[in-house]
C-alpha positions in Angstrom: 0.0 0.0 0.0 1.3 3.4 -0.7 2.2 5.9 2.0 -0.3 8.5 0.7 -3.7 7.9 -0.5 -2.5 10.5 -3.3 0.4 8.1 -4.4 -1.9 5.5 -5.3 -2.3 4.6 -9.2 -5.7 3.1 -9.1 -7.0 5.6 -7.1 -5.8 8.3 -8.9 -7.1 7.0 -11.9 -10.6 6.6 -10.3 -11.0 9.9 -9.3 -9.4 12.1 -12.2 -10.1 9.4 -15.4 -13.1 7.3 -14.6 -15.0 10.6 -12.0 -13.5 13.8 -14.2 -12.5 15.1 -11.5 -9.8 18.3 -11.5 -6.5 17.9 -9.7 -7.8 20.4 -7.4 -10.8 18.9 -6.2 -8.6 15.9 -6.1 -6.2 17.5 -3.9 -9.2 18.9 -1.2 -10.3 15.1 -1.0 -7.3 13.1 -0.6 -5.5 16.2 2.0 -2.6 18.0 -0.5 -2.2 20.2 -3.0 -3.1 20.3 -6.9 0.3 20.3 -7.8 1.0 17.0 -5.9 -1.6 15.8 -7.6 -0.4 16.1 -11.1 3.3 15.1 -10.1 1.5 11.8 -9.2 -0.7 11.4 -12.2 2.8 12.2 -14.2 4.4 9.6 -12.2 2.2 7.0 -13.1 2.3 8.0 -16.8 -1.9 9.1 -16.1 -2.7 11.1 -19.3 -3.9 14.7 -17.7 -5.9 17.0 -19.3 -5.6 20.6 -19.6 -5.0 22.6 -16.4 -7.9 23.7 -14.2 -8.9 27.0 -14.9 -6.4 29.5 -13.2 -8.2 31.2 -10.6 -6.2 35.0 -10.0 -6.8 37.2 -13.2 -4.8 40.1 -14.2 -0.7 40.1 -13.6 -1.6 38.2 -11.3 -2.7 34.8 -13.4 -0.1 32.4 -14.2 -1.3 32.3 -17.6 -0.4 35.9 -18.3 2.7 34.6 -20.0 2.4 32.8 -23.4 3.7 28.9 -23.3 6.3 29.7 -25.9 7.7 32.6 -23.5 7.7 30.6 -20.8 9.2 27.4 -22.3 12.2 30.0 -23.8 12.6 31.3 -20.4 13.0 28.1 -19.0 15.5 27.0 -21.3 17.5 30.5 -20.3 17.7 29.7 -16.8 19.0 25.8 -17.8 21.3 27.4 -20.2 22.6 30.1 -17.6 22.9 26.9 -14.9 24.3 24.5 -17.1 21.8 21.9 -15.8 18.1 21.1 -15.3 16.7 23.9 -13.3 14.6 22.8 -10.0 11.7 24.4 -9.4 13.1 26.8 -6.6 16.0 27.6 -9.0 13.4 28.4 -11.8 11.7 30.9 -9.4 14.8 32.8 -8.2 16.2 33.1 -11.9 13.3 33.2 -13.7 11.5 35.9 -15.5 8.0 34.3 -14.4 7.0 31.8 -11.6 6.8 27.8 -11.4 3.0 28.9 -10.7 3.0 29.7 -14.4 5.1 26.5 -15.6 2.3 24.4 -13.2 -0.8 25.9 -14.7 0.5 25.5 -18.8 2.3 22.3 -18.2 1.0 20.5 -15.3 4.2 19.7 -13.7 7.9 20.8 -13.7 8.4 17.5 -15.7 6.6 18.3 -18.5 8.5 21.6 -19.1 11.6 19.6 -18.7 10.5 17.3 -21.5 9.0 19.9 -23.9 12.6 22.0 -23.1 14.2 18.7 -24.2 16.2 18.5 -20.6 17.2 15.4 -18.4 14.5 15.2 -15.7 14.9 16.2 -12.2 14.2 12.7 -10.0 13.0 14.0 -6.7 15.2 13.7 -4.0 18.3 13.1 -6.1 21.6 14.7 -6.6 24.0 15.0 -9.4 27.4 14.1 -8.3 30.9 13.3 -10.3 32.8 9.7 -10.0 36.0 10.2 -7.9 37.3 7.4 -10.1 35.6 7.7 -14.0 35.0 11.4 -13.5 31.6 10.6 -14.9 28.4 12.0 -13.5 25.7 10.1 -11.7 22.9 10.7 -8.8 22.3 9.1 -5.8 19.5 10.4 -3.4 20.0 13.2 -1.2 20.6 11.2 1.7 23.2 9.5 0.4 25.2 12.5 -1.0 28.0 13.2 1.6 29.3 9.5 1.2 29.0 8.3 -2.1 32.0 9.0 -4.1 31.9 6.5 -7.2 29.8 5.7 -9.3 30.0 1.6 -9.6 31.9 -1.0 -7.9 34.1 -1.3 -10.8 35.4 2.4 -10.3 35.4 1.8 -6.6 37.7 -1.4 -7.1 39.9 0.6 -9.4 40.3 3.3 -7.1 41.0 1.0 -4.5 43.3 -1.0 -6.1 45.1 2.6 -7.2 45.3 4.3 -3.9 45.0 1.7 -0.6 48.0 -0.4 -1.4 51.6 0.5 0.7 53.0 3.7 1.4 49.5 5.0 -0.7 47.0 4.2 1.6 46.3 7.6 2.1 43.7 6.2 5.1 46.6 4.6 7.6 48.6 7.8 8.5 50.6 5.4 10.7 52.5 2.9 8.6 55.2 1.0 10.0 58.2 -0.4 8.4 58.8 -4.6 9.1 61.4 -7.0 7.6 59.9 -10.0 6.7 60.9 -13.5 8.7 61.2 -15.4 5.2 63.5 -13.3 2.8 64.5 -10.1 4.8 62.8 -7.5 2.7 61.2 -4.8 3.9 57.3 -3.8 3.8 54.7 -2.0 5.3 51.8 -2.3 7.6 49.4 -0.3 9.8 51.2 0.5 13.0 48.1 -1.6 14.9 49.5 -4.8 13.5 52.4 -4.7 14.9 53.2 -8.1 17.0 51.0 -9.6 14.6 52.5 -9.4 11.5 55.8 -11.1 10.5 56.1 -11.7 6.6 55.6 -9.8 3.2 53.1 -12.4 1.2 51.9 -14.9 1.7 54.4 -16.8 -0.6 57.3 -16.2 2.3 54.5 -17.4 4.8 54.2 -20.2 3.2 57.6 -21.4 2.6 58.4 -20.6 6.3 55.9 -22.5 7.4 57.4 -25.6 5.2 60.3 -25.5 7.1 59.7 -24.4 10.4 56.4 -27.0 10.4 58.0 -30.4 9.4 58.9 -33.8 10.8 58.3 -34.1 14.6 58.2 -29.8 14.2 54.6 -30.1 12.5 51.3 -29.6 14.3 50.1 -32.7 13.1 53.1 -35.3 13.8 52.9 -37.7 15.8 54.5 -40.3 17.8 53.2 -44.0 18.7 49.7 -41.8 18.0 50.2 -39.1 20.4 51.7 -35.4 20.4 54.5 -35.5 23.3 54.5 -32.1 25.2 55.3 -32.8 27.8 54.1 -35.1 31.2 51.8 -32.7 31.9 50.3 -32.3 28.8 47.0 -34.7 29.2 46.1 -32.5 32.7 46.5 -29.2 31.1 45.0 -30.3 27.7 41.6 -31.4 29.7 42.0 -28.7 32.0 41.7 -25.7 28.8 38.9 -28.3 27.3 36.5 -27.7 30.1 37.8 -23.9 30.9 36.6 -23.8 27.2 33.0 -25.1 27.9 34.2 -28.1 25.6 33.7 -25.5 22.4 35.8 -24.2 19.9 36.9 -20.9 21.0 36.6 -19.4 17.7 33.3 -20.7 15.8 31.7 -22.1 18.6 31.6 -25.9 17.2 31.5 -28.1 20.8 32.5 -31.8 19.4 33.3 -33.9 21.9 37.0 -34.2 20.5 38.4 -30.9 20.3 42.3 -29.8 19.8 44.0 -27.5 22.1 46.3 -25.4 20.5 49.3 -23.3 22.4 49.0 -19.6 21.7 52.9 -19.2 21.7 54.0 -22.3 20.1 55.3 -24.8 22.1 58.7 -24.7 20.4 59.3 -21.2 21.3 60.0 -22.4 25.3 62.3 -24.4 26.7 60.3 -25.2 29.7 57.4 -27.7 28.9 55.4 -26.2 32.3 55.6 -23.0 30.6 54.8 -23.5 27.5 51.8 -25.9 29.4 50.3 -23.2 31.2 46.2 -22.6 30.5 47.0 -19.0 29.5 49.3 -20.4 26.8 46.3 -22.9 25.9 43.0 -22.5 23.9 40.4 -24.8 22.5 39.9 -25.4 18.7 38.0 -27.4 16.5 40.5 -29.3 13.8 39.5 -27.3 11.2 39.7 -23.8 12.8 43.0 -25.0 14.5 44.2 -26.0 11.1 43.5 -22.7 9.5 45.1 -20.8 12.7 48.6 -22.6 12.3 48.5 -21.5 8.5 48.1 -18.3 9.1 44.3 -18.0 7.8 42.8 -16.7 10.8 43.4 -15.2 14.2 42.5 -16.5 17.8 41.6 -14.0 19.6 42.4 -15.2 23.3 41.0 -13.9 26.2 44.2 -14.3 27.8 43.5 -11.7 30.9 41.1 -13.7 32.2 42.5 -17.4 32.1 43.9 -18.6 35.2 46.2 -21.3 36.0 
């Protein structure tokens, strides 16, 4: 259902087409103005008939002015803009009144057409692409944060200006040198601790080597990780300080790994490396993607206790 009982077609059409009735009587019914009521017959591509019979006489009727010299004074003002001219423009500029334009067209539309001019869409602005430098409107709403006009030019001005040292957004790049091959590269300050390669091509071929033999998250011995005596304790231990759920998509399996937030080979002391703010629960495949380097585990590591 429309908003207003003016915006609706079959309405309209009942009362002006099928009942002859004038967009003014129309107006008085339904609660608005004459003028609304022809920019919805327009709308709905309603055939109108001649304006109502104008009701001030003297200077004072719109229909003082001839249609040709209003139609040429509209096209001044668009020519003197450079653009469409709304209906507010038209009466600051123009020689005669959008009364007059109302009451020999019917609506501002209908000028625009007979003017041969792009139509004003209510509500709507003209902007220009940040990326194509073409024009396009979005509504007026939308105006102070639209900048492109397509995804395509968004992608290319994305792929043009938030890459490196032009990220023009991140004022507070940082300079690393990868783990892998020793280059440098750059990152948002916030990342650091965090980040510790270029690509994910030196990533990768670290992990090869670091991650293999009795090294690799998955090797085992006799079918068991060895970490230590106290491994079995502490392993159950984080399981049920965990709720028995992964800790990251909230899978609770019965089975679930527990995976060392420092990796165990970075301590020489098991008990250490053991401890259940070291430790958090993972399903296989979340754990899998964490010691890949897919995702992050976000640990809650403030509030685990021993």
């Amino acid at each position: 259902m429309p908003d207003s009982p003016w915006q609706d077609k079959d309405r309209l059409y009942e009362l002006y087409v099928e009942g002859g009735l004038s967009a003014a009587a129309i107006g008085e019914e339904l609660g608005c103005s004459d003028v609304t009521v022809l920019d919805w017959l327009d709308r709905h591509d309603i055939p109108t008939r001649d304006p109502d019979p104008p009701r001030m006489t003297g200077e004072n009727n719109p229909r003082s002015v001839s249609k040709d010299d209003l139609l040429a004074d509209y096209k001044r003002v668009a020519e003197e803009l450079d653009k469409t001219p709304t209906q507010s423009e038209y009466d600051e500029l123009g020689e005669y009144s959008s009364q007059s334009i109302q009451s020999h067209y019917g609506t501002m539309g209908a000028i625009q057409d007979a003017a041969s001019l792009e139509r004003l869409r209510k509500g709507r602005v003209t902007l220009e692409c940040e990326a194509c430098g073409d024009e396009y409107s979005v509504k007026h709403a939308e105006k102070d944060k639209s900048r492109f006009c397509s995804r395509d030019c968004l992608g290319q001005w994305m792929s043009e200006n938030m890459t490196g040292k032009n990220n023009r957004y991140d004022y507070n790049q940082t300079e690393f040198t990868c783990e892998r091959c020793g280059e440098s590269y750059f990152r948002a300050a916030s990342e650091e601790g965090e980040t510790r390669f270029c690509s994910q091509e030196c990533l990768v071929e670290w992990r090869s080597r670091e991650y293999s033999g009795e090294n690799h998250p998955r090797w085992k011995d006799n079918g068991d990780y060895y970490r230590g005596p106290n491994w079995h304790r502490q392993r159950a231990k984080a399981r049920e300080r965990d709720n028995h759920a992964c800790q990251n998509c909230g899978r609770d399996d019965s089975e679930l790994d527990v995976h060392h937030i420092i990796p165990f080979t970075q301590f020489d002391d098991y008990e250490r490396a053991n401890r259940l703010q070291n430790l958090i629960t993972l399903c296989d495949s979340c754990h899998s993607n964490v010691e890949w380097g897919n995702i992050t585990v976000q640990s809650k590591l403030g509030t685990f206790s021993e």
